[in-house]
Each structure stands twice: as structure tokens, then as C-alpha cells.
N, C-alpha and C positions, 0 to 999 in steps of 0.2 A: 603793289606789283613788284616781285622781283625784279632783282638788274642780274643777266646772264653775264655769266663772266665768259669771254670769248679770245683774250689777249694773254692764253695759257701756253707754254712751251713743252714739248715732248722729245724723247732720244726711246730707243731699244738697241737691246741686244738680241740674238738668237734665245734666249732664257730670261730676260726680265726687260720691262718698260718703265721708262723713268717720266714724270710730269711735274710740271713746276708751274701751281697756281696761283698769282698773285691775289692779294686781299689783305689791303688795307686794315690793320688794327684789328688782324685775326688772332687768336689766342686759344688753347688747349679748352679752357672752359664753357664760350660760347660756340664753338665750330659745332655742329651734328657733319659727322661722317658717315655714310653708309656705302657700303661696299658687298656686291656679290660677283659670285664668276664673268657676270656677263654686265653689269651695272655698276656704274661709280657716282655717286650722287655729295655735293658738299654744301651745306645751310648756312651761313653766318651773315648775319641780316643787316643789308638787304641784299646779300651777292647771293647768286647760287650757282653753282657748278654741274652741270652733269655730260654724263660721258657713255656713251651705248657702247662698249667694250668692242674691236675685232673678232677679239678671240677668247675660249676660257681663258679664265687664270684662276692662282690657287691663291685664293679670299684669304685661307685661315693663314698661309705665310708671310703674304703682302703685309705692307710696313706702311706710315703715314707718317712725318716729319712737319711740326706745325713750328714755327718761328720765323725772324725778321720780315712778318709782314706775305709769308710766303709757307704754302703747305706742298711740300715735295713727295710726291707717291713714289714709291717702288714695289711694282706688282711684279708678279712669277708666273710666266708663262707656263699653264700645263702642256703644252708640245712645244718643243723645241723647234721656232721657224722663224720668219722676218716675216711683220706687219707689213700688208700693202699701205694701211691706212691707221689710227687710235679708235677708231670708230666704225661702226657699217652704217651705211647708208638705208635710212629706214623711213614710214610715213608715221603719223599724228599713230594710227590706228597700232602698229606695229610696239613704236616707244610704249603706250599703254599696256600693252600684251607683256613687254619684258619689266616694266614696272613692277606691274603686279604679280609678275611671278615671283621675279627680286622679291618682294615683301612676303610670297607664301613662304621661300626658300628661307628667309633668316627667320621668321615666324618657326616653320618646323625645325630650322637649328636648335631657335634659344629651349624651344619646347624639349628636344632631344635631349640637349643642355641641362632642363632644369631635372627630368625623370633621372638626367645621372646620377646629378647633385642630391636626389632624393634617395637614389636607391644607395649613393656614398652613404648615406647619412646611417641608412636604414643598419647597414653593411655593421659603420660604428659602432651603435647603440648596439647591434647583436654582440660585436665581440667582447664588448664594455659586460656586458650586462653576462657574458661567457665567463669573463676573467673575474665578475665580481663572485658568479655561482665556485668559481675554483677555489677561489679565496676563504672564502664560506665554508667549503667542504675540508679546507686544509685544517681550519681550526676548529672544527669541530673534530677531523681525526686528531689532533694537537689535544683536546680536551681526553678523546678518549683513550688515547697514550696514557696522559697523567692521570688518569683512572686507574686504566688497566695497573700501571708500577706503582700507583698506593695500596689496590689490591694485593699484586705480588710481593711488598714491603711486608704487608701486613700478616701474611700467608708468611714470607719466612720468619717473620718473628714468632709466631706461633711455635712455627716447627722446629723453632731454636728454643722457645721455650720446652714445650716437649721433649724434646734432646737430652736439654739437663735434668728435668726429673727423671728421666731413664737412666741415665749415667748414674746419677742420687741412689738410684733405687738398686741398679746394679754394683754399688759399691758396697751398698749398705750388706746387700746378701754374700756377695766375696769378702768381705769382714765379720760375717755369721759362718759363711764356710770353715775361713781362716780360724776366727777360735774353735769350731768343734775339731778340726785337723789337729791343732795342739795339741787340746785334750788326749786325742786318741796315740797323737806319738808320746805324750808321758806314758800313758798305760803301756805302751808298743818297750819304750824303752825300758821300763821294771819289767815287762816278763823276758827281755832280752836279758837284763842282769841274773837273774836267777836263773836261765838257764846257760848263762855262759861259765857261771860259777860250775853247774852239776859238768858240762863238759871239759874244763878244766881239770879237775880231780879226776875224767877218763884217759884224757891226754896224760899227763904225766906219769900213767903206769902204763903206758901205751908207745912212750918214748925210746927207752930201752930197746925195747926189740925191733923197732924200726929203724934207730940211726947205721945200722950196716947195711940196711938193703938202699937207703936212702943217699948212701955217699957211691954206690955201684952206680943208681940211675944218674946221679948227676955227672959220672965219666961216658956215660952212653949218650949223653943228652950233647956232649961237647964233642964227640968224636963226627955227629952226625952236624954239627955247624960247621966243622970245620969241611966239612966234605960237599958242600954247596958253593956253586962257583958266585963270584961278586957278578953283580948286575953289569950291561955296557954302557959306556956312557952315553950321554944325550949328543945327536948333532941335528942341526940344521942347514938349511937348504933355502938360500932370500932369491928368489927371482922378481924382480922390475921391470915396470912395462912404461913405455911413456905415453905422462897423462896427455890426451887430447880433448879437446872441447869441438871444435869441430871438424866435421865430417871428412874433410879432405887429408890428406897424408902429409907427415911431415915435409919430406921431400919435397910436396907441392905447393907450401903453404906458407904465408907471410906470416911470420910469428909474433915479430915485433907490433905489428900491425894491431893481432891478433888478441895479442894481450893489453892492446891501449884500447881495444873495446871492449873487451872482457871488462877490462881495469873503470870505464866511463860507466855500463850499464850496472855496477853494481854503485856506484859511487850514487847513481839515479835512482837506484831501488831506498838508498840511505835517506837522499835527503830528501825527505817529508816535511811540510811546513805545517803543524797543527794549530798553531800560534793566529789563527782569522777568527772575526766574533763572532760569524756565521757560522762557523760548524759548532755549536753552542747546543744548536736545538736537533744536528742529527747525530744518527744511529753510528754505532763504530762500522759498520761494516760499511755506510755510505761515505766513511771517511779513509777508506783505501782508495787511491790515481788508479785503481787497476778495474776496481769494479765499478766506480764513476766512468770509465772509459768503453768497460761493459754496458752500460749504459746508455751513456749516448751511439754505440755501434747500435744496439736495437731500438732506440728511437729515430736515427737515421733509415734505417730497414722499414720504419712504418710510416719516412717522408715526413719526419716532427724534425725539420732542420733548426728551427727556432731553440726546439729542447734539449736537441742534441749540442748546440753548441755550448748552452748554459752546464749542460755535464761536464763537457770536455773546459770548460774556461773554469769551474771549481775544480777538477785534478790540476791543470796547470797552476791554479794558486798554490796547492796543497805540493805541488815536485812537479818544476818547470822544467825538468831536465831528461823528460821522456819523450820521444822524439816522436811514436805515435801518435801523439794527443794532438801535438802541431799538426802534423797528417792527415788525420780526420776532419778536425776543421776545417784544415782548407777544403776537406772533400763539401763540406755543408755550407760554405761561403760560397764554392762556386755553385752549387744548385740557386742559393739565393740570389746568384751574380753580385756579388760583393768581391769583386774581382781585386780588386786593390790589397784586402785581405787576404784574399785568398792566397796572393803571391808572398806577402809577408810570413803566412803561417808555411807557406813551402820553402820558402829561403829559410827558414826558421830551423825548419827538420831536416834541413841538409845541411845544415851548420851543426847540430847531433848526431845526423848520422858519419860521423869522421871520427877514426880513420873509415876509409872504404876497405871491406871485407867481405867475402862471399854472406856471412850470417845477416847485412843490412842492405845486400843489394837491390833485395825486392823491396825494401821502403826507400830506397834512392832512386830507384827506375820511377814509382810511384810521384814522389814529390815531384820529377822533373817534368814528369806528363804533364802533372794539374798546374803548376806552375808555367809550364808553355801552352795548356789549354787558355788559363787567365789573358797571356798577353796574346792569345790568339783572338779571341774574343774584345780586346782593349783596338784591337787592329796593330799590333804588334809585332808583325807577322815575323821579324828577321829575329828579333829574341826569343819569339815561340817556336822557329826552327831549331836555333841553339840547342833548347832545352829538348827538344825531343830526339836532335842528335846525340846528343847526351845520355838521354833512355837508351838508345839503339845500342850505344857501345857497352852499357850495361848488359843488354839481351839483343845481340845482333839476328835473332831469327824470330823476332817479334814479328807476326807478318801486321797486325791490328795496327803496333806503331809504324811501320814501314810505310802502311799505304796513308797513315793523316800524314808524317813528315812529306811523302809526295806532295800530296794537297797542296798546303804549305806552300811548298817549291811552286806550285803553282800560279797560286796565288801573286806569288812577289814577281813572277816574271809578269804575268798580266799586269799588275800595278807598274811596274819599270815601262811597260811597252805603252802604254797609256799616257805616262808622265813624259 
């Protein structure tokens, strides 16, 4: 026969009720505790405890504290009120009734419980068994790569061989051409000698009676030089324009500024880190920050944030100094609420995007959003104002920012009035 423990102590608050059970040589490993909304029952033999609740309370937050000989409850009241009594006043018949409901209700918990736990499980094995088909299908495209470029190896060697028996054979016939051409200019040249000889012996009795008409044309040939005026000389004409890179007007434009961006995004464009073991087994073109960046922008567009970040985190290896890449990220941390990141990849890209100039203000209005969205969501709420005052002054006719920095405001005054 059990011994009823009766000589227990109780306190509440408006939100939680506190019990102090004594029992003797109680310890974590023999005590059975059972607890539901409405039931509190405790087994450590031969004491027993039980307790017909007032009120609900919330089971799954309440606490149990077992040591010096004393197990201290702290339950959580689900409505916020003052206990008339720890208990209701109930008969034989009634206690039965809440008994055994108590026992349906943790029965269909652990059962809810355990279908989780099966369908977690289930959940795993599919994606286990996803990533192993990925895995499978990489290497086999992997094999038929080095196929396909043994094939194409082999194909141009071919057509290099090729090549040179054609050149071979093309030489051969331009060195067949070349001596018959010979040939034909010695013959070319002996009938040239024989006939320069028969025109010679014409000329020299032919000489005579032309050199007086021949010394007339060359005074008529001189009179008609000299009577052509000289050409003008050359001139030019340089007109300069100043160069500008962006859109705004000298007059209106910070130059110095101007040029230490100019001066950063190409220094970004430079440095590429090709030097990882991993880019071993890709394509050149997947080893450009710009079209890895392409990349994860359209896996992000089809909700792959997992895939898109692994894009975006190979260009940052490959040239950590594009302020984009941090950008993006953080857009795909906050979907995953990886909030902490999120705000490190925006502090990131607004430490790139400097100096401030019209060419990077829409990635600086961007960064400060997502960045005051993170601490908005951390409950952050006076840093996530900051940051989005911040946007505003970038784009003060933003109405989309205008109305969350409201929000915001909101928000903190209801917390202040509260507190």
C-alpha cells in the first residue's frame, strides 16, 4: 500500500506555480514522474504524490527539479490568473475519469511523437539516398568527360596528322612547280638575248636622227613641271572631350571618390585566386567569380539557397573582393534564417562598397535592408532601424522602405511602453 505524501508545499504566481515535495532518498533514477495538463502524479516507493491540477497548464514547458531529498515543480500556467486552490475538489469517480484521460493524452503524445520520429527518419533516408543518386550521376558525367576529351585528343591528333601530309604533299608540288618555272625562264631568258641583240643593231641606226627631237621633248617636259603649283601643307585640328565614366556631370560629381571606385572594381576584377585544389576538376568557364555568381543568382531564382550559397562561397575563394557575392549571400542566409550570417555577409559588402558613389548605391541601399531585416528578425529592432535609416538616405522616396522603417518605430515604442 502506498504512503500518500500530504506534507507538500506550494506558492504561484499569475503565470507559473511552484511545489515542493519532500521524499526521502529520492533520486533522478528511481522517481516515475508523470505529468499532464490537468494531472500531476509522482512514484518513488513507497511514497506517492498526486495532484488533480486547478487549472491547465503547459506540460511540455513545465520543469521538475529532483535533489536534496525534495522534487520542486514549476508549472506554466496556460491563462494567466491566481489559483483559488492546487487542486479541484473532485469524488473517487471523477479522479478516475481524469486519470485516465491523463494516460489517453501522453499515450497519443508519445504515439504522435514516435510517427515524427519515423517520418524524421523516413525524411533522412530519402535525402541520404538523393545525395547518394547525385553523387552517382556526377561521376558518371566525370567518366564521360574523360571520354568524351580522349575522344576529342584523339580526333585532333588525327587531324594534325592529316595536316602535315598535306603541307608534305603541298610542298612537294610547289617544288615541282618551282623547277618547271626555272626551266621555262632559262628558255624565256635565251630568246630574250637573241632578240635583244637583233633590236640593238635597230637602235643604233635609229639614234642619230632622234637625238634632236629628243633634247626638244625634254625642254617641253621641264617647262610644264615647273608650271604646276607645290601641294598645301598638312594641318590638324585635336579636339578633347572629358573622359567620364559615369553618368552624372562633372560639375555635379565627386571625382575623387569616383576614381577610388573606379580605381577598387578593377583592382577586384584582378585579383583571381586560381591557386584551390578544387578547381582541378572544373571547366574554365566555371572558374570565372562572375559566372559562378551567374549561377547561384539562378539557383537562388529556383529557391536552391543551399546551392546557391556553395556558388557564391567558390567565387569568394576564387576573388573575395566583389562585393556582390557577399550581397547575394546574405540574400540566401536570410531565406534560410541564418541570420548571424546574414549580417556578417552585409557588413562585408558595405565595407566594398566604399567609397559611396552613385555607381554602388543600389548595392548599399540593398546591403543595409538585409542587414536591418536580420537584426529585425534577431529582435534587434533599434539596429534594424539604423540600418534602414540608412537605406532611406540612400533612396529617400522609397515608399516599400518608408513604411517597414515605420513598422520598426513601431514596434520599439510598444516594447518601451511595455517595459
Amino acid at each position: 500500500m502506498p504512503v500518500q505524501v500530504s506534507d507538500y508545499s506550494w506558492q504561484q504566481t499569475k503565470a507559473a506555480v511552484f511545489i515542493s515535495v519532500p521524499l526521502r532518498g529520492v533520486c533522478v533514477r528511481d522517481a516515475d514522474v508523470f505529468c499532464t495538463e490537468n494531472y500531476l502524479k509522482v512514484n518513488f516507493s513507497p511514497f506517492l504524490f498526486e495532484v488533480f491540477l486547478y487549472a491547465p497548464i503547459d506540460d511540455e514547458n513545465s520543469k521538475a527539479k529532483i535533489g536534496n531529498d525534495t522534487i520542486v515543480f514549476t508549472l506554466y500556467k496556460k491563462e494567466v490568473a491566481m489559483w483559488e486552490n492546487l487542486s479541484v475538489s473532485a469524488d473517487k469517480e471523477m479522479m478516475q475519469r481524469i486519470r485516465e484521460k491523463s494516460i489517453l493524452q501522453a499515450q497519443e503524445r508519445a504515439k504522435e511523437a514516435t510517427e515524427a520520429k519515423a517520418a524524421a527518419r523516413r525524411e533522412d533516408q530519402k535525402y541520404a539516398l538523393n545525395v547518394m543518386m547525385k553523387i552517382e550521376e556526377e561521376e558518371r558525367k566525370k567518366i564521360e568527360d574523360m571520354k568524351e576529351n580522349e575522344r576529342l585528343k584523339a580526333t585532333k591528333e588525327l587531324e594534325a596528322w592529316k595536316e602535315c601530309q598535306r603541307k608534305a604533299e603541298e610542298q612537294k608540288r610547289i617544288q615541282r612547280a618551282e623547277k618547271f618555272c626555272e626551266q621555262g625562264k632559262q628558255i624565256e631568258e635565251e630568246r630574250n638575248k637573241l632578240k635583244h641583240k637583233s633590236l640593238t643593231r635597230i637602235a643604233a641606226s635609229r639614234n642619230l636622227a632622234t637625238k634632236g627631237r629628243n633634247s626638244e621633248n625634254i625642254f617641253l617636259e621641264k617647262l610644264k613641271e615647273d608650271s604646276i603649283p607645290a601641294p598645301r601643307s598638312v594641318g590638324s585640328i585635336k579636339i578633347n572631350f572629358t573622359p567620364r565614366v559615369f553618368p552624372t556631370a562633372l560639375r555635379e560629381s565627386q571625382v575623387a571618390e569616383e576614381e577610388e571606385w573606379l580605381h577598387k572594381q578593377a583592382e577586384a576584377r584582378r585579383a583571381l585566386n586560381t591557386d584551390i585544389p578544387e578547381l582541378s576538376d572544373l571547366k574554365e568557364e566555371e572558374k570565372n567569380p562572375e559566372w559562378l555568381k551567374d549561377k547561384g543568382n539562378e539557383l537562388f531564382a529556383k529557391e536552391n539557397y543551399l546551392a546557391a550559397i556553395n556558388a557564391y562561397n567558390l567565387a569568394i575563394r576564387l576573388n573575395n573582393k566583389i562585393p556582390l557575392l557577399y550581397l547575394n549571400r546574405a540574400a540566401c542566409h536570410l531565406k534560410l534564417k541564418n541570420l548571424h550570417k546574414a549580417i556578417e555577409d552585409s557588413s562585408k559588402a558595405l565595407e566594398l562598397l566604399t567609397p559611396p558613389v552613385p555607381d554602388n548605391a543600389n548595392g548599399r541601399m540593398k546591403a543595409y535592408i538585409r542587414r536591418g531585416t536580420a537584426f529585425c528578425q534577431l529582435e534587434l529592432y533599434i539596429e534594424g532601424l539604423q540600418d534602414y535609416e540608412a537605406a532611406l538616405k540612400i533612396d529617400p522616396s522609397n515608399k516599400i522602405v518608408q513604411n517597414d522603417a515605420e513598422k520598426i518605430r513601431k514596434i520599439i515604442q510598444g516594447t518601451e511602453l511595455k517595459s
